[in-house]
Every structure is written in C-alpha cells, then in structure tokens.
N, C-alpha and C positions, 0 to 999 in steps of 0.2 A: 782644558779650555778649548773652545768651536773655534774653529777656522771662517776668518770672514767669507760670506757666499753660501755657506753652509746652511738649507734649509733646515733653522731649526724651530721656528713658527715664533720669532723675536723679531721687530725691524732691522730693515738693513744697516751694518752697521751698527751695531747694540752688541757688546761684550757685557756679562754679569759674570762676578767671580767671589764668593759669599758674601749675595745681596746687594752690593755693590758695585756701580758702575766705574768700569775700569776706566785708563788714560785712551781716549781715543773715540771714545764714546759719543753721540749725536742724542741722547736723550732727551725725552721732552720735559719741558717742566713740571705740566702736572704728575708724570711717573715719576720724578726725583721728589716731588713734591710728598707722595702716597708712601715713599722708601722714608722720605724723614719724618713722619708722623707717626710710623709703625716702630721705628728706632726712640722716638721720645717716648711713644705709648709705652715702651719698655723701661723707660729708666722713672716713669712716677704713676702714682693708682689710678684706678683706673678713675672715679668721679671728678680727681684734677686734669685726666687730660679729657675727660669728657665736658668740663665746666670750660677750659681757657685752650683747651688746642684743638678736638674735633669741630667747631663751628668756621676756626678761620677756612677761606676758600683763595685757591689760585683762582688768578684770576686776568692776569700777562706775562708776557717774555718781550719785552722793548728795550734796547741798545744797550743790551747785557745786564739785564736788571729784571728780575723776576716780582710782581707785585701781590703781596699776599692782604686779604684784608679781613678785619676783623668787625662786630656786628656794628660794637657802638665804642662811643671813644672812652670809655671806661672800660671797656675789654682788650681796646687798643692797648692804654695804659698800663695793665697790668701787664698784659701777653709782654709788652717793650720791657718794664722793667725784671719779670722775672724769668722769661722765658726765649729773651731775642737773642743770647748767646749762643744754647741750646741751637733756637736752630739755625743763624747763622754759621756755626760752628759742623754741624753733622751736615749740613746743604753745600759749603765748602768742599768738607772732603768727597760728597759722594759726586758732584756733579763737575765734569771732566770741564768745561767751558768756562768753570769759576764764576758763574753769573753770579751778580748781587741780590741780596735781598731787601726789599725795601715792604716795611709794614703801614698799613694803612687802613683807616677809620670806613667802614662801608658808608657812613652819612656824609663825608664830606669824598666822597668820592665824586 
C-alpha cells in the first residue's frame, strides 16, 4: 500500500487496494461511478450491460447523494427493478463517504 504524499500520479488522497477504494478515500463520483460499471459488466453478458447499464450517465454528487440517470422512463424502470441492488449494493462498499444513490429518468430531469 502507498503512503499518503507519495507521488504516485493518483489524486491526493486516493488509496486503491484491489480495485477498490479503501476507508479514507476522497473519490469522485464519476471514478466510483466507472469501478461500478466495470464490476457489474463482470457479473452479466455483455449485450445486458450493453442494453440496461452502459447508456446510464453520472451526472451529480449533491448533499451526499449521487444522481444517476437513465435515457427514458422505461429504461428507468427496468434498470430500478432489476438492477438497483446491484448497484447500490457494489457503490456502497466501494465508495468510502457512503454517498446515496438516487436513479432518475433523463426526460423528467
């Protein structure tokens, strides 16, 4: 593990320790964001995360709540019922500040 201070071309501040942002960590949301995508893209094929996870986009980090949103509100609905465990569940453990995740319709945004 790097010693905080340690030019190691990571922001200041940023421990990684396989893949994952350790306790202590200031990461930004969309790099937590890229770690939980690459983690789901591993657990289903590749045209389901291509159809229901690669289009959602970060898109804020406001009063501990991270907003992800999806195209239209039948992408919303599926991505909520199948797949909002998933990533509230891996976005949990990897991001040290425990931000929420809140999903949301790009139309009614």
């Amino acid at each position: 593990m790097e010693k905080s201070g340690e030019n190691t071309g990571k922001p200041s501040g940023e421990k990684r320790q396989g893949g994952e942002v350790i306790e202590g960590s200031k990461a930004l949301g969309p790099e937590i964001w890229a770690t939980v995508r690459e983690e789901i893209k591993g657990r289903m094929g590749k045209a389901e995360f291509e159809k229901w996870i690669a289009p959602l986009k970060f898109v804020a980090e406001v009063d501990n709540c991270v907003l992800i949103l999806a195209r239209t509100k039948f992408d919303l609905d599926r991505v909520d019922a199948e797949y909002r465990r998933a990533i509230t569940t891996v976005w949990k453990r990897i991001d040290a500040q425990r931000r929420s995740v809140k999903l949301q319709c790009w139309e009614a945004a």
